[in-house]
Structure formats: C-alpha cells, structure tokens
Jmol script that loads the backbone (N, CA, C; Angstrom):
load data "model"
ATOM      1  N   UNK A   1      38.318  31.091 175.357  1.00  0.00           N
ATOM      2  CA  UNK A   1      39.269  30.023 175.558  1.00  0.00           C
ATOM      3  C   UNK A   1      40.250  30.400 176.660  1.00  0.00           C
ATOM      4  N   UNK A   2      40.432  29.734 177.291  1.00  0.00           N
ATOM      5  CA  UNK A   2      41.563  29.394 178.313  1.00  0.00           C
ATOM      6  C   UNK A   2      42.323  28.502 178.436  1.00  0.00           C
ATOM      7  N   UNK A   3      43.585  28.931 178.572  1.00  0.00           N
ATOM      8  CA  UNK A   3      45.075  27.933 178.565  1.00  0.00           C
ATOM      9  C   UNK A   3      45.702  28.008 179.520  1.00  0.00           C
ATOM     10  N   UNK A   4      46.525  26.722 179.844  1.00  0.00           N
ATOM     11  CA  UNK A   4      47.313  26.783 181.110  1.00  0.00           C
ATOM     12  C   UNK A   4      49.096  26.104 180.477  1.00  0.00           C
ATOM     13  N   UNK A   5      49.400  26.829 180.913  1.00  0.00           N
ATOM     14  CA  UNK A   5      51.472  27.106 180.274  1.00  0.00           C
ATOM     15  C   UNK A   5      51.761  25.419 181.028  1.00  0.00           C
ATOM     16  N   UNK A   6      52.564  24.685 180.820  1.00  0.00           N
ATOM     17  CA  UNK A   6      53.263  23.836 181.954  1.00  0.00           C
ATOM     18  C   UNK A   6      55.051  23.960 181.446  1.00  0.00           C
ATOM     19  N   UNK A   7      55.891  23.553 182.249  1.00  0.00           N
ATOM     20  CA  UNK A   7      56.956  23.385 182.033  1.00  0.00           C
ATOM     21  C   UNK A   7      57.494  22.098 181.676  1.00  0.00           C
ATOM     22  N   UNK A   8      58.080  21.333 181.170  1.00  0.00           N
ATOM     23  CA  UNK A   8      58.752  20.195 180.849  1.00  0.00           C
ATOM     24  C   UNK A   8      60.457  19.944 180.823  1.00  0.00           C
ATOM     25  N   UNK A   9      60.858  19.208 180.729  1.00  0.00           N
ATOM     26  CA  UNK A   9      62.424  18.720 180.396  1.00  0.00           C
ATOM     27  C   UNK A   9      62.604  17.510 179.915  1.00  0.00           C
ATOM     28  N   UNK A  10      62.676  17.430 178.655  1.00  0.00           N
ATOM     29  CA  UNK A  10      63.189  16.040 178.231  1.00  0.00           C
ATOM     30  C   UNK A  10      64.617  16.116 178.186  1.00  0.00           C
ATOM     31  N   UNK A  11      65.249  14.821 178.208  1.00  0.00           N
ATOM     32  CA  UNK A  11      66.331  14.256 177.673  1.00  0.00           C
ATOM     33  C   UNK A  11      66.227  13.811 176.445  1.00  0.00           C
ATOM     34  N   UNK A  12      67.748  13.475 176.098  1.00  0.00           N
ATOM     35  CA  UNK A  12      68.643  12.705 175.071  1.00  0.00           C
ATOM     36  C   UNK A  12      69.761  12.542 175.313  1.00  0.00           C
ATOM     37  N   UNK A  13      70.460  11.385 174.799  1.00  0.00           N
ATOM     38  CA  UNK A  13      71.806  10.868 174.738  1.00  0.00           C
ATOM     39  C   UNK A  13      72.580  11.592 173.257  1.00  0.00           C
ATOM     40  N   UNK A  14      71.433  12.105 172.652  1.00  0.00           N
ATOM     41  CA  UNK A  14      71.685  11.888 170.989  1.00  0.00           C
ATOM     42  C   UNK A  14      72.183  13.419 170.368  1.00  0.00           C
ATOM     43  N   UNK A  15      71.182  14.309 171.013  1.00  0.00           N
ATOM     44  CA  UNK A  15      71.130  15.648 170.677  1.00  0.00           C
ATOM     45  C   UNK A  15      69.808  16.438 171.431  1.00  0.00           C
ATOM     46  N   UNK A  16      69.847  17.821 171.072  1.00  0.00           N
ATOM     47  CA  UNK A  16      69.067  18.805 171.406  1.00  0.00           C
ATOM     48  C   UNK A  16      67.157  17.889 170.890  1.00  0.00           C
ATOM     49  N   UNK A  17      67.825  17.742 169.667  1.00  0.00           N
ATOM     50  CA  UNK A  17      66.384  17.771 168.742  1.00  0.00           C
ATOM     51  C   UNK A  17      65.786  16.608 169.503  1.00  0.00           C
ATOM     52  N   UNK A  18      66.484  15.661 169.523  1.00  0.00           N
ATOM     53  CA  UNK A  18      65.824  14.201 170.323  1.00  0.00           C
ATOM     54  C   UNK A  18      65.139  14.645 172.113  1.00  0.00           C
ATOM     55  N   UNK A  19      65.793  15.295 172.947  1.00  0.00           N
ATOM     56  CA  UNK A  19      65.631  15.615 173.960  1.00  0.00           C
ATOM     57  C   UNK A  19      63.988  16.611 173.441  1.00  0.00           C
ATOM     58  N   UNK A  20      64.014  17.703 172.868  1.00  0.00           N
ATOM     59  CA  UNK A  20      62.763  18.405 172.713  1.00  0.00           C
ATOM     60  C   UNK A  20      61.392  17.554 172.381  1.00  0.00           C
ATOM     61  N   UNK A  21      61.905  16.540 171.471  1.00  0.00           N
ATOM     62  CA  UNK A  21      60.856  15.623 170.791  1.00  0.00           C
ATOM     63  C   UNK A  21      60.429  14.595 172.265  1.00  0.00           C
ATOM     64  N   UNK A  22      61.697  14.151 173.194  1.00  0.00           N
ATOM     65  CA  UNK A  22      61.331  13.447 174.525  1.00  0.00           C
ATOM     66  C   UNK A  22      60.310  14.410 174.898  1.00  0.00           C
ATOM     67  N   UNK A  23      60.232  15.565 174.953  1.00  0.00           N
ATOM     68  CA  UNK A  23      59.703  16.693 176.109  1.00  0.00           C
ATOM     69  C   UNK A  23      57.910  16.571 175.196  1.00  0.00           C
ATOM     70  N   UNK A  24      57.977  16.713 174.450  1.00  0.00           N
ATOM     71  CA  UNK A  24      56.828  17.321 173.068  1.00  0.00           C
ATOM     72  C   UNK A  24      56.006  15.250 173.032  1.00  0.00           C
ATOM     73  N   UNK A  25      56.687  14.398 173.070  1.00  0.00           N
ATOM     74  CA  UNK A  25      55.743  13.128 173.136  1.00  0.00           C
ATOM     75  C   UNK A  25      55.045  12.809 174.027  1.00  0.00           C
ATOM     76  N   UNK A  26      56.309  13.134 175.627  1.00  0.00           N
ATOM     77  CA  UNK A  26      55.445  13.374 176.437  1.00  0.00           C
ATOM     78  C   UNK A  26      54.165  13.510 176.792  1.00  0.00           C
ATOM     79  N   UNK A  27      54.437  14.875 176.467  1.00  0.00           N
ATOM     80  CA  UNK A  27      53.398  16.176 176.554  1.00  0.00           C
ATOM     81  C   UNK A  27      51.892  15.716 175.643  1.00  0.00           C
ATOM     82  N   UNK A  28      52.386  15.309 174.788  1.00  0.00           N
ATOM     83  CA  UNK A  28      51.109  14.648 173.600  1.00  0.00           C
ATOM     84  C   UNK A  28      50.454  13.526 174.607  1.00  0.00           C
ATOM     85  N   UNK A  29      51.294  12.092 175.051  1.00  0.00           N
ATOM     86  CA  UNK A  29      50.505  11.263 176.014  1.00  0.00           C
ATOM     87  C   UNK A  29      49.461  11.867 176.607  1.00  0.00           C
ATOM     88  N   UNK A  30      49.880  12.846 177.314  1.00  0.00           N
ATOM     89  CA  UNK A  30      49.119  13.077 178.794  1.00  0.00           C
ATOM     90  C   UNK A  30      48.535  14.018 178.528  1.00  0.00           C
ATOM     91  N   UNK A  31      48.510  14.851 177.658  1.00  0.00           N
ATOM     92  CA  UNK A  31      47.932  16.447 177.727  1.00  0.00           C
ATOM     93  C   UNK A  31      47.048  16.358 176.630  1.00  0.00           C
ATOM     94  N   UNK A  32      45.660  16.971 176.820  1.00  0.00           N
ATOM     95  CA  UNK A  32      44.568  17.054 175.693  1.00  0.00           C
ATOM     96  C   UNK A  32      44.683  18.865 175.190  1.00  0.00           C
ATOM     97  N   UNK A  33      44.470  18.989 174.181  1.00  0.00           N
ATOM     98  CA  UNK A  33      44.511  20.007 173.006  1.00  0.00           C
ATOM     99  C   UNK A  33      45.320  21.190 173.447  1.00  0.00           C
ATOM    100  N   UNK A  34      46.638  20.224 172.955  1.00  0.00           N
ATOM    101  CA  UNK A  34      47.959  20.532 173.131  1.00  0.00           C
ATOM    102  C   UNK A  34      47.998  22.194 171.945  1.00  0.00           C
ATOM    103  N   UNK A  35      48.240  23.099 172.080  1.00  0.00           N
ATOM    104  CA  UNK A  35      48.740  24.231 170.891  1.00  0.00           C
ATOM    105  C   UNK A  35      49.462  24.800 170.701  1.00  0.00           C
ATOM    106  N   UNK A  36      50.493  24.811 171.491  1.00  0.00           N
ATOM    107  CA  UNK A  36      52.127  25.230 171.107  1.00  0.00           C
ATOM    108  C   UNK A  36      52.906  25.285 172.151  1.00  0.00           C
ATOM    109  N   UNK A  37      54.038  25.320 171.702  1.00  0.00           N
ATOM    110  CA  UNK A  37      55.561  24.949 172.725  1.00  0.00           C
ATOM    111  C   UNK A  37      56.919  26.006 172.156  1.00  0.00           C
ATOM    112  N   UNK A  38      57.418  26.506 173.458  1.00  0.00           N
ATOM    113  CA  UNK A  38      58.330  26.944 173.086  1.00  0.00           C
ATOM    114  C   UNK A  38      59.611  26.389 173.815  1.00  0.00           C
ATOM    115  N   UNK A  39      60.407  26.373 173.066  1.00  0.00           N
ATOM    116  CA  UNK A  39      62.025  25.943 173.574  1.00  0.00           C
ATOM    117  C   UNK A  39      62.417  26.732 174.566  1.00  0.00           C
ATOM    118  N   UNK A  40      62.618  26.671 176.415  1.00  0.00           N
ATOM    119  CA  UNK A  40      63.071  28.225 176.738  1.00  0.00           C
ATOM    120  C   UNK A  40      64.603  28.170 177.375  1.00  0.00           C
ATOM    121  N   UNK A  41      65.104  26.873 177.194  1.00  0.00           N
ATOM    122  CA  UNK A  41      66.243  26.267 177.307  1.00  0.00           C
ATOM    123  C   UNK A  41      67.146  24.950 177.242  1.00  0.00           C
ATOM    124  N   UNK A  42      68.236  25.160 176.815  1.00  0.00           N
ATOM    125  CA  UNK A  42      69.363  23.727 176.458  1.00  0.00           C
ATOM    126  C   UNK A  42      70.015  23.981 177.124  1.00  0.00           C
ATOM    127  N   UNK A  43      70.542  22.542 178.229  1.00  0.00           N
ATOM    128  CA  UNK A  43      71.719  22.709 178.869  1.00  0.00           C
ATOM    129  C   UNK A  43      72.068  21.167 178.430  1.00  0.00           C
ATOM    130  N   UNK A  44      73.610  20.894 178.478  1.00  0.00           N
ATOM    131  CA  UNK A  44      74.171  19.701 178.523  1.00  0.00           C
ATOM    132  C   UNK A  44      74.787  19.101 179.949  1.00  0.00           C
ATOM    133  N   UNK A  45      74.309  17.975 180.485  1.00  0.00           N
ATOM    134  CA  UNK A  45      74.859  17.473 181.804  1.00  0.00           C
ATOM    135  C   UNK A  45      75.789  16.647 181.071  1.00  0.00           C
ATOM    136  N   UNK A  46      77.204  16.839 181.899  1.00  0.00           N
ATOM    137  CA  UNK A  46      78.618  15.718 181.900  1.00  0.00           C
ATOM    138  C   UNK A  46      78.469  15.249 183.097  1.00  0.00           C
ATOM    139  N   UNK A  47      77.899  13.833 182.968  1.00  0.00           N
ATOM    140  CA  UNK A  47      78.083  13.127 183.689  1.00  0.00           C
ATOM    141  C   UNK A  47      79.178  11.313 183.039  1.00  0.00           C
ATOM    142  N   UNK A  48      79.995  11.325 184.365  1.00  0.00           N
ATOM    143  CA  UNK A  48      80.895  10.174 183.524  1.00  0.00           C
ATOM    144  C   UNK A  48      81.276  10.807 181.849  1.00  0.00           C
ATOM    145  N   UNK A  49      81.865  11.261 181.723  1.00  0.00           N
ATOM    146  CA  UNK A  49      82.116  11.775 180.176  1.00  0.00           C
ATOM    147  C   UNK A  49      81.288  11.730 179.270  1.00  0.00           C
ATOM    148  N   UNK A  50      79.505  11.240 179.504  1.00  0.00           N
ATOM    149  CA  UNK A  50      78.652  10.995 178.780  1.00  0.00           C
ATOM    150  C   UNK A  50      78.167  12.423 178.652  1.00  0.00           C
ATOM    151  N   UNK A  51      77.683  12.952 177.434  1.00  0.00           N
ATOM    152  CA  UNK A  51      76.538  14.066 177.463  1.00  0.00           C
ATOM    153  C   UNK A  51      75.137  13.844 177.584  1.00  0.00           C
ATOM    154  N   UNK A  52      74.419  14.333 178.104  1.00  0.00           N
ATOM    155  CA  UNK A  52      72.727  14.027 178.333  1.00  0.00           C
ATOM    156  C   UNK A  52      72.118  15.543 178.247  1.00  0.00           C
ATOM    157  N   UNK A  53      71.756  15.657 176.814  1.00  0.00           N
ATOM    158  CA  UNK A  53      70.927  16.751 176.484  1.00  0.00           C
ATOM    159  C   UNK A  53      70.128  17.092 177.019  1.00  0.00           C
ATOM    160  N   UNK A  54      69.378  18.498 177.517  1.00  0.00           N
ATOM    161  CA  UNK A  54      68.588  18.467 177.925  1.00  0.00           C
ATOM    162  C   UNK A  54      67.518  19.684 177.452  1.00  0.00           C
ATOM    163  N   UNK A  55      66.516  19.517 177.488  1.00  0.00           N
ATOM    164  CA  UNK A  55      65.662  20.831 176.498  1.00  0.00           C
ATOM    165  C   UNK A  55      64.697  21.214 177.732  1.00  0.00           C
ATOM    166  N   UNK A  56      64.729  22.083 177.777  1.00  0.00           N
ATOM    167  CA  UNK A  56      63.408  22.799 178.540  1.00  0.00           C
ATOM    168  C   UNK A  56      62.269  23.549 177.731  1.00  0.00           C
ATOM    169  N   UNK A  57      61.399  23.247 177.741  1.00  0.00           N
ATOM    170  CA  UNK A  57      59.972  23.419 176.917  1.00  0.00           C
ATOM    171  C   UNK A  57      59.247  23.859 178.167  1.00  0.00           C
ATOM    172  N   UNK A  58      58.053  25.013 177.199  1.00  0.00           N
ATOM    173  CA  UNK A  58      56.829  25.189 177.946  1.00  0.00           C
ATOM    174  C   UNK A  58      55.678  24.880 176.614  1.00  0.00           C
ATOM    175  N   UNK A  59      54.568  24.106 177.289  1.00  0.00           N
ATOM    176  CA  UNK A  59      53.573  23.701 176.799  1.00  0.00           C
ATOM    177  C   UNK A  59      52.455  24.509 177.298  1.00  0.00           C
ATOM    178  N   UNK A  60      51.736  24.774 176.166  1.00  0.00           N
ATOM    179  CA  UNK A  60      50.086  25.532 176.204  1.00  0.00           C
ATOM    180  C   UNK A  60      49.119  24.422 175.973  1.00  0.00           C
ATOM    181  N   UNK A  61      48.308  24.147 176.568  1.00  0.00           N
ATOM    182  CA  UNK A  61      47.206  23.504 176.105  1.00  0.00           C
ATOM    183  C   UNK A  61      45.700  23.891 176.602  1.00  0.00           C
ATOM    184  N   UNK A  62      45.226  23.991 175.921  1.00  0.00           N
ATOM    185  CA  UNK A  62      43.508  24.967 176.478  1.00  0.00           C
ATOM    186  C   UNK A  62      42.895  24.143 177.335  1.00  0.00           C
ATOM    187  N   UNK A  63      42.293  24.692 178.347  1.00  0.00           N
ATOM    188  CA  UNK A  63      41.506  24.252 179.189  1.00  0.00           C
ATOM    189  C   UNK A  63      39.982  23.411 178.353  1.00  0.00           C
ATOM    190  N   UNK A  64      39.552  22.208 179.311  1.00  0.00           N
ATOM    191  CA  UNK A  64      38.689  22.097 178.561  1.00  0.00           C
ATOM    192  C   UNK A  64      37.510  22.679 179.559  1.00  0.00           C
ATOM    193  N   UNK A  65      35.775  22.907 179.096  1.00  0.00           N
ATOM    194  CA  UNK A  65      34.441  23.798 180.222  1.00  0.00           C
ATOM    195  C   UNK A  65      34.495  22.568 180.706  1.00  0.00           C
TER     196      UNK A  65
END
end "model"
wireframe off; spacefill off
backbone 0.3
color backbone group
C-alpha cells in the first residue's frame, strides 16, 4: 500500500471543532480511501472583530494500482 499526505484548512465562524469537520468533509467529497487525519494546527483570524477559526489538517489517503 501506498499513501499520499495532503494538507487542508478549513474554516468556522463557530469554533475549532466546526472548522476541522469543514477541513475532514471536504476531504471526504473529493478524496477516495480516506485513513486518517491529523490536526497540525489552530489559528484564529480577527478580522472586523469577527473570529474565523481556522484548523490545519493533514490527510492520508492510499493510493489507488
């Protein structure tokens, strides 16, 4: 088996958890045999006094022959 890492960034208005789940639905759309993700960063943008969560994920998903 062979896998290839990708990087992602979702948002949220809401929180951390909502922004990761943006990043992770994503990732489900478009990506075939998805097998794990790790969180490898949260930052919060202030923009206009609004917060916009943001999660940085890396996704594994195996190559297909």
């Amino acid at each position: 088996m062979v896998f290839k890492k990708i990087t992602l960034v979702g948002r949220s208005n809401e929180n951390f958890e909502e922004a990761i789940q943006d990043a992770l639905g994503r990732a489900d759309q478009t990506l075939n045999n998805l097998q794990w993700a790790t969180v490898d960063n949260q930052a919060v943008m202030l923009e206009d006094g609004d917060p916009e969560y943001q999660a940085e994920i890396e996704v594994a998903f195996e190559l297909e022959h």
